[in-house]
KEKE-3310 file (N, C-alpha, C; in steps of 0.2 Angstrom, whole numbers, plus 5000, padded with zeros to 4 digits):
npx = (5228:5232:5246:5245:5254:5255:5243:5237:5235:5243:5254:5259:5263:5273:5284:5293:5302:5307:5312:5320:5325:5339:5341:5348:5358:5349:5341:5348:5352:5340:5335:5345:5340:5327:5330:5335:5324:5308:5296:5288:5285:5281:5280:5270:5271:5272:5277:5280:5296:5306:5301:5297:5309:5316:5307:5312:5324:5323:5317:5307:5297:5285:5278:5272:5266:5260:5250:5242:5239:5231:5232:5246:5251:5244:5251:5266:5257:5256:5267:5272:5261:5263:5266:5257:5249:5243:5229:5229:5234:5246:5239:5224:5222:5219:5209:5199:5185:5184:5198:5210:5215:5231:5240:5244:5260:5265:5275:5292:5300:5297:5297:5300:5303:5312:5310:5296:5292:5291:5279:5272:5263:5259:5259:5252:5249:5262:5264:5252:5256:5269:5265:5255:5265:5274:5267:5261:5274:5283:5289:5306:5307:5308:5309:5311:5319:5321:5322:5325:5342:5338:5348:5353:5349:5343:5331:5334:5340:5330:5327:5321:5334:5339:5335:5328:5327:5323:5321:5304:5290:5287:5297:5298:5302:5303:5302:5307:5303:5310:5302:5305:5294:5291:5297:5293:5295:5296:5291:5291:5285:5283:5284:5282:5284:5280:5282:5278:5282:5272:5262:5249:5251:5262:5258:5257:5261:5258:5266:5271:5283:5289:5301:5312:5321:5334:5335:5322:5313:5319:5311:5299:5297:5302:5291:5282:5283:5294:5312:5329:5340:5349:5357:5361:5370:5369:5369:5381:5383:5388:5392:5381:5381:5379:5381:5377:5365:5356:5345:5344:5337:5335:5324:5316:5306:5303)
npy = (4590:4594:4590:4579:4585:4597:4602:4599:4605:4602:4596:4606:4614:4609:4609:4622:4616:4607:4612:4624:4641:4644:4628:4625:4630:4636:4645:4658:4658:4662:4672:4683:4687:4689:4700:4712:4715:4724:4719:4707:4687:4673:4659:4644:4645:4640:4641:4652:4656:4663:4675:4681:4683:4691:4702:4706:4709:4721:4723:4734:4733:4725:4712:4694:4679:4664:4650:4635:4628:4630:4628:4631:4643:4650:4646:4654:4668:4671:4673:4685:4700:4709:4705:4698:4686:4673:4664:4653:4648:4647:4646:4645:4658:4669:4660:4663:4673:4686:4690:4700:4699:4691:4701:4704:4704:4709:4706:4709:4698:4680:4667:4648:4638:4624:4614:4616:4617:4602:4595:4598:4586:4581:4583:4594:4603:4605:4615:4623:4629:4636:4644:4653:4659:4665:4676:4684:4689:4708:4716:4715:4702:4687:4672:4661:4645:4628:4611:4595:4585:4572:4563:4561:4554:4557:4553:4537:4539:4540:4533:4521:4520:4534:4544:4559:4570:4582:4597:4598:4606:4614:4611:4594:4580:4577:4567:4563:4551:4544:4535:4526:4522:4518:4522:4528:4529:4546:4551:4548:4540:4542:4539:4549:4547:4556:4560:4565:4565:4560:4558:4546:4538:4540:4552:4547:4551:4552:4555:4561:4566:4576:4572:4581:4581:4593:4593:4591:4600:4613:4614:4612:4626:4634:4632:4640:4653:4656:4661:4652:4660:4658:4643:4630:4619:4621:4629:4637:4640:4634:4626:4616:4602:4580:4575:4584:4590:4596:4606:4622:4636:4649:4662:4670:4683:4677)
npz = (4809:4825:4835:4850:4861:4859:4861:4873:4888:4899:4895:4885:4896:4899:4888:4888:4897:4892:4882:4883:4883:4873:4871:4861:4845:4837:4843:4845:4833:4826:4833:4829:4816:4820:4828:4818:4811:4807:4805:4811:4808:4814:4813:4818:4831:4845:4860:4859:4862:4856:4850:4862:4870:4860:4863:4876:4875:4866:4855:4845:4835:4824:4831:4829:4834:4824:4827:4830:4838:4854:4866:4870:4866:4875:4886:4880:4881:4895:4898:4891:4884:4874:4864:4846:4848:4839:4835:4825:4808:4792:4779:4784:4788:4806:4816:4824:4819:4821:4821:4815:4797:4791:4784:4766:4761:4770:4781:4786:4789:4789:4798:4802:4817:4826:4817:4813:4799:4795:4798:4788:4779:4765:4747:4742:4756:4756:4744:4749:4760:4756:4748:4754:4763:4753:4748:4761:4764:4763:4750:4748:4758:4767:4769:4780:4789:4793:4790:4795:4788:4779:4772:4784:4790:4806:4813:4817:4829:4838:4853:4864:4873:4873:4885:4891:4904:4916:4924:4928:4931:4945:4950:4949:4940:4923:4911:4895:4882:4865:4854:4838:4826:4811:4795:4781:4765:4764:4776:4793:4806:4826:4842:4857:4873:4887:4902:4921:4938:4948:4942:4935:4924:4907:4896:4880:4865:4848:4833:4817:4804:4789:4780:4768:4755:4748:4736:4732:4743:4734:4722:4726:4734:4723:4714:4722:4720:4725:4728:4731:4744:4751:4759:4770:4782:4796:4812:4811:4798:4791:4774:4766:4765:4760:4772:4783:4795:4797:4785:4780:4777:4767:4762:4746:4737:4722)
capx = (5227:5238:5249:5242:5259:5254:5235:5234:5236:5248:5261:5260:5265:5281:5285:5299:5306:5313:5314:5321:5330:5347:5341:5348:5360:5344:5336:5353:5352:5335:5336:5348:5337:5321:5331:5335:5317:5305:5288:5291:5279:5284:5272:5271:5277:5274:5277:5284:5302:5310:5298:5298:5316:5317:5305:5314:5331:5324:5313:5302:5293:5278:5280:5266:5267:5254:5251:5237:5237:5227:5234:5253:5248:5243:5260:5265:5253:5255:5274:5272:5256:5265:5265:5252:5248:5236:5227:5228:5241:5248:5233:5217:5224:5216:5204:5194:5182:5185:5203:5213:5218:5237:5241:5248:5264:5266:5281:5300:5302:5294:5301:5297:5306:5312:5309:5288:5290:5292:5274:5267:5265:5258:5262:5249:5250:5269:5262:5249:5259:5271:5261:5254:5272:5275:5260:5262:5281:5284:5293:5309:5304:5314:5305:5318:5317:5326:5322:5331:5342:5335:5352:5358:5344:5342:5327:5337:5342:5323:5325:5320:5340:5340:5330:5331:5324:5323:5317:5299:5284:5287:5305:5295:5307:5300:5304:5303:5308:5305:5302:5304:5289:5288:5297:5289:5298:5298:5288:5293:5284:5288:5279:5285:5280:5279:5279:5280:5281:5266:5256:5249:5256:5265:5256:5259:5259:5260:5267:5274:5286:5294:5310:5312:5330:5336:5331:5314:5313:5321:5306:5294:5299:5301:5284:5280:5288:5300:5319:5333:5345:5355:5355:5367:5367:5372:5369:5385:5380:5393:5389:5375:5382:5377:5380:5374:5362:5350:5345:5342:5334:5333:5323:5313:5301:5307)
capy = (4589:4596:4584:4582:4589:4605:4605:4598:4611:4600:4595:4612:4618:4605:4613:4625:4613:4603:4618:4629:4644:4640:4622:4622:4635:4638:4650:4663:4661:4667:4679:4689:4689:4693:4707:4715:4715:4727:4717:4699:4681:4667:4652:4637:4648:4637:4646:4659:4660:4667:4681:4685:4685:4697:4708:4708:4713:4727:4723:4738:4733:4723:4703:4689:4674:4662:4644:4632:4628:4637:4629:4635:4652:4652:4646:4662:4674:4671:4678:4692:4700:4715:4701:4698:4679:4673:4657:4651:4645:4651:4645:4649:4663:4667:4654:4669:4676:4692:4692:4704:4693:4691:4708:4702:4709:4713:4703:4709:4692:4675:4662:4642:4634:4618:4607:4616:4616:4594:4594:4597:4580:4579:4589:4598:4605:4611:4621:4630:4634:4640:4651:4659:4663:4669:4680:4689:4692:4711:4715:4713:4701:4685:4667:4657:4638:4623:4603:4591:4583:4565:4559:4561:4549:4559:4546:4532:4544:4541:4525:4524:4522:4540:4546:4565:4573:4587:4598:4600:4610:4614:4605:4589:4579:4575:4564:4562:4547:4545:4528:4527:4516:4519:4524:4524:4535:4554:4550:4544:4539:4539:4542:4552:4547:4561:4559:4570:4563:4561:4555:4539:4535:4545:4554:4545:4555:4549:4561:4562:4570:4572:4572:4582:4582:4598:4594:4594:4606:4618:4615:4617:4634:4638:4632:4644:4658:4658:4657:4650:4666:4654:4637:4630:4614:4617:4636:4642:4643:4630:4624:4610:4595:4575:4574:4590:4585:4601:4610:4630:4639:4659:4663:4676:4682:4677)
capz = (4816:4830:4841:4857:4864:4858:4861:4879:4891:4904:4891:4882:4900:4899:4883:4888:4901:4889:4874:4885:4880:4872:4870:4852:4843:4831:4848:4844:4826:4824:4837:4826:4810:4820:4829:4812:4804:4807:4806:4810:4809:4817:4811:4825:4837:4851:4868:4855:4865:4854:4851:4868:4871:4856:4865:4881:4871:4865:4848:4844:4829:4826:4832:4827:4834:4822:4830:4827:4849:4858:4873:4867:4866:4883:4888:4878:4884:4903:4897:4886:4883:4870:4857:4844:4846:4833:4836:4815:4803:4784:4775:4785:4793:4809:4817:4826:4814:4821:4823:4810:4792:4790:4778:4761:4758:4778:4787:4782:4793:4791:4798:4806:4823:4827:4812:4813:4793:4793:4799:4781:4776:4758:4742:4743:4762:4757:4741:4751:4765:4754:4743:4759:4764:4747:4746:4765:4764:4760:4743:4753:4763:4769:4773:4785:4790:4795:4790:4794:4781:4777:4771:4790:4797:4811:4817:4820:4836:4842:4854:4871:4875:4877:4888:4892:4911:4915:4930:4927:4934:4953:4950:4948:4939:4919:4906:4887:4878:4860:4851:4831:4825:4804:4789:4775:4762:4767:4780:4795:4812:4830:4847:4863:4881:4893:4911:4928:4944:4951:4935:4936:4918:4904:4889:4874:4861:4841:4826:4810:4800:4783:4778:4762:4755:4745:4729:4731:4742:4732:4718:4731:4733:4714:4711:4724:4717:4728:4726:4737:4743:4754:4760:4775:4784:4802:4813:4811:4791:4786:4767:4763:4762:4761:4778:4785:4800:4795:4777:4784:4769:4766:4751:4745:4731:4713)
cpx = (5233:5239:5246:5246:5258:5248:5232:5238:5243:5255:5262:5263:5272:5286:5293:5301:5310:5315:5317:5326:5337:5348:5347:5353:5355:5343:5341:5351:5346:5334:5339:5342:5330:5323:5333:5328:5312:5298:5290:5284:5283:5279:5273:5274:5278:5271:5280:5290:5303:5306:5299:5305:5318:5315:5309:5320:5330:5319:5305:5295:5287:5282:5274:5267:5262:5255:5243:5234:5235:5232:5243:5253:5246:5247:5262:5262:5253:5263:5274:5265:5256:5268:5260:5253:5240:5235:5225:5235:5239:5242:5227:5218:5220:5210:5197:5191:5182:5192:5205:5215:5225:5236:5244:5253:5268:5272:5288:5305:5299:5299:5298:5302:5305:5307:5301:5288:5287:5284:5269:5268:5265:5261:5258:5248:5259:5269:5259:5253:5265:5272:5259:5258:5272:5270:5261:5271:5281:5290:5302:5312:5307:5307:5311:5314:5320:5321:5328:5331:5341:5340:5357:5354:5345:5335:5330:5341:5338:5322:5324:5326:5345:5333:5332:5325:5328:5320:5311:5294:5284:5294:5305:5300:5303:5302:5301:5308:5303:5306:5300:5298:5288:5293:5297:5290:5299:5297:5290:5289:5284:5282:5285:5282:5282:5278:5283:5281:5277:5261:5256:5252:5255:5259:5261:5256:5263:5262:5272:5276:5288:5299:5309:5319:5330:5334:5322:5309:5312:5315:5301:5291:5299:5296:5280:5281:5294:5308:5325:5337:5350:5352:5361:5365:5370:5371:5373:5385:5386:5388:5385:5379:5378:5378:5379:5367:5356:5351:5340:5342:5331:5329:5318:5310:5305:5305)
cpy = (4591:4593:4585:4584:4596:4608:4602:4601:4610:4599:4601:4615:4614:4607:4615:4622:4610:4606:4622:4635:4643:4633:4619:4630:4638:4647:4656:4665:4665:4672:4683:4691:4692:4700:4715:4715:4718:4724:4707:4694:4676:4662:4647:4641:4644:4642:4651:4661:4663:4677:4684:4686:4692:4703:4712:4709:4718:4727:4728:4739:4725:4715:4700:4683:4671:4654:4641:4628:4631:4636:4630:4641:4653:4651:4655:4668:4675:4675:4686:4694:4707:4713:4699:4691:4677:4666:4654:4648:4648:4650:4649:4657:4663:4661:4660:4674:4685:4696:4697:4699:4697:4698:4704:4707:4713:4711:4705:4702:4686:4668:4656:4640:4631:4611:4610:4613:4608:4592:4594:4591:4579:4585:4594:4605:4606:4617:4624:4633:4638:4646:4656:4663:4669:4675:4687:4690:4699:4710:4711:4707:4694:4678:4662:4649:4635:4617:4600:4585:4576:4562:4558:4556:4550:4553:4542:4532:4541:4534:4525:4523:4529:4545:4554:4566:4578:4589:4602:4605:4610:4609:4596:4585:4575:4571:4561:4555:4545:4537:4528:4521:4514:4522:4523:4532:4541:4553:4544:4546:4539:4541:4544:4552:4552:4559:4563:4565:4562:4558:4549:4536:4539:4544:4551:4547:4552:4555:4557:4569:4571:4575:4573:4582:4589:4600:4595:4599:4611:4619:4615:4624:4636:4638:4637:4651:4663:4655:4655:4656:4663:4647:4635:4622:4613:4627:4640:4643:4641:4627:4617:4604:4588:4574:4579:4586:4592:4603:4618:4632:4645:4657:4667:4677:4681:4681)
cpz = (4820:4834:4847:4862:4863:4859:4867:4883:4898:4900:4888:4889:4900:4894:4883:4894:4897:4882:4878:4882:4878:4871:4865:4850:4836:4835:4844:4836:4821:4827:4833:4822:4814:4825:4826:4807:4810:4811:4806:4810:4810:4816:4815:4829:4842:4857:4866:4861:4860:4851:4857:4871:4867:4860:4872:4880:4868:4857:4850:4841:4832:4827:4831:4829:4831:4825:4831:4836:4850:4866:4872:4867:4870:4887:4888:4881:4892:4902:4896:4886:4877:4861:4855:4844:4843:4834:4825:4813:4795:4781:4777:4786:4800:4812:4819:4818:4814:4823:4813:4804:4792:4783:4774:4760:4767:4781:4779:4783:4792:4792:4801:4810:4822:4823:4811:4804:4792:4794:4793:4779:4769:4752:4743:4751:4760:4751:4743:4756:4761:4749:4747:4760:4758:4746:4756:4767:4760:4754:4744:4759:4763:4771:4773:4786:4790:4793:4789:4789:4782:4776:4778:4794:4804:4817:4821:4828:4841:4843:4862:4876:4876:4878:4891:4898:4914:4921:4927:4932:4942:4955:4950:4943:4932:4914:4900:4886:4869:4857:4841:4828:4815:4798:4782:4770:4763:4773:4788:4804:4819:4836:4851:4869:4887:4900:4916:4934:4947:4946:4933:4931:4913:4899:4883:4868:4853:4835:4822:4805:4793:4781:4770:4760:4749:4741:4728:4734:4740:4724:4720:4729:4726:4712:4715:4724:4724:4727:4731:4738:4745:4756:4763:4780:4793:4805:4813:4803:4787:4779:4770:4760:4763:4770:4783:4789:4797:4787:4781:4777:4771:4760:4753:4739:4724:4712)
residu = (UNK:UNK:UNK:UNK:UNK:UNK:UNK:UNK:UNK:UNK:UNK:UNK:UNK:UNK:UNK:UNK:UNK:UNK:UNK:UNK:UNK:UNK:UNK:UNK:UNK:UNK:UNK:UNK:UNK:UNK:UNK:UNK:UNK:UNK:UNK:UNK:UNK:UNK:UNK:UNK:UNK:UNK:UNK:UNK:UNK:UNK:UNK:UNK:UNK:UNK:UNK:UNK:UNK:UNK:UNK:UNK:UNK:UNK:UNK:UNK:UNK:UNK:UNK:UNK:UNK:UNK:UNK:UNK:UNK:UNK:UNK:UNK:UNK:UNK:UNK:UNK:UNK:UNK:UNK:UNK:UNK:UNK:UNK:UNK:UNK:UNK:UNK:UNK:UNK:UNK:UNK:UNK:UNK:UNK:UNK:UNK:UNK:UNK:UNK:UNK:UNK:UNK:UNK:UNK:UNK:UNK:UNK:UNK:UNK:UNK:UNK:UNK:UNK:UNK:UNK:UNK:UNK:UNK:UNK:UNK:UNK:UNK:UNK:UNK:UNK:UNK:UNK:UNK:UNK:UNK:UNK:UNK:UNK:UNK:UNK:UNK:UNK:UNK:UNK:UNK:UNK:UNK:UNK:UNK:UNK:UNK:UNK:UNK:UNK:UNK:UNK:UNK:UNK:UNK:UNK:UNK:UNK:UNK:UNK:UNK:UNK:UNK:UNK:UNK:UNK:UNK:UNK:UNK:UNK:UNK:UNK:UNK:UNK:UNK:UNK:UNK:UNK:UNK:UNK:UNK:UNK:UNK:UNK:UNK:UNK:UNK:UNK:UNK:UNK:UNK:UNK:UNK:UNK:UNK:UNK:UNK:UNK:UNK:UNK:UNK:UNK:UNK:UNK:UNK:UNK:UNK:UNK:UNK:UNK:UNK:UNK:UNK:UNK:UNK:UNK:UNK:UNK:UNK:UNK:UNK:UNK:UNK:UNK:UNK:UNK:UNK:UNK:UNK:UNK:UNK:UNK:UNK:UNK:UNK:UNK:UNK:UNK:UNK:UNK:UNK:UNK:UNK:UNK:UNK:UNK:UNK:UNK:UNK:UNK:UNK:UNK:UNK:UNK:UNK)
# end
């Protein structure tokens, strides 16, 4: 099921007030790789910036944004209209029955923003979405990704003493605050109350993440016949250590 941050049409317009370009040094470091690859997929795109920025920097080739919102992709599409956004995710493919299926063997690029991988919770839901990848990556082809490392207990951040505001929609003035509510092994809890000015009281919104560390991971991937090429724990592609705040993972077909 998809968060209702992502699947109701007032908070998906909040979206890139508080993701805005350059939020993160992730926006740059994918920017590069997808302005080097020909045919690219972006899976959860979102409001697909970073596609559209590529496009307005000059990218030629084919772009995909796939994303399982519909109202996210209306964000997106009110921007660019020279990008392929597909209402689907890795598994079913398209949702539209008469949309195009993902080509096997198509993207020189695949990659996941802003933690999308952490949303697979069970084992199962990380072996099909990884097969998928596996299966539409050309012979050469690159499947990118960032989770964060578990061993940095990045949750313990998510407390309503920090509060981020921002200028929203018509300069309206919005605020997120996140509250950690659960962790229960991998898996961990939390909600994000959303609110604009003017709105009698904020969207409270509930999700879950999970927190994979390295090692299993990296059998994930093997079991999906994919292997690691690199593995790095910070954007500028310092090594992978225990305290490494991200785990950013290349890999490609065994």
């Amino acid at each position: 099921m998809v968060d209702r941050h992502f699947s109701v049409p007032n908070l998906a317009e909040l979206y890139d007030y508080f993701s805005h370009w350059q939020v993160s040094p992730q926006d740059d470091f994918y920017l590069d790789l997808v302005m080097n690859s020909r045919s690219v997929l972006d899976v959860g795109c979102g409001t697909g910036k970073i596609l559209r920025v590529a496009r307005e920097r000059g990218h030629t080739g084919r772009l995909v944004g796939l994303d399982p919102a519909n109202a996210m992709l209306d964000v997106a599409n009110k921007d660019r209209d020279d990008v392929e956004w597909t209402l689907g995710d890795l598994v079913s493919g398209p949702y539209d029955g008469e949309a195009e299926p993902l080509e096997e063997g198509g993207f020189d690029l695949i990659f996941m923003s802003g933690h999308a991988f952490q949303v697979f919770l069970t084992d199962d839901d990380v072996r099909a979405n990884l097969t998928a990848a596996r299966r539409l990556l050309a012979e050469d082809g690159r499947f990118v990704f960032e989770t964060r490392n578990p061993a940095a207990r990045g949750w313990e951040a998510w407390s309503p003493e920090r509060v981020r505001t921002v200028d929203g929609p018509g300069g309206l003035k919005a605020t997120c605050v996140h509250r950690l509510r659960e962790v229960a092994g991998e898996l961990v809890t939390f909600t994000s109350d959303y609110s604009v000015e003017g709105w009698g009281e904020p969207e409270v919104i509930h999700s879950t993440l999970r927190f994979l560390d390295a090692d299993r991971l990296n059998a994930f991937l093997a079991e999906a016949g994919l292997e690691v090429s690199a593995q790095y724990g910070y954007w500028d592609r310092s090594p992978l250590t225990d305290t490494s705040t991200e785990i950013i993972t290349f890999s490609r077909a065994a």
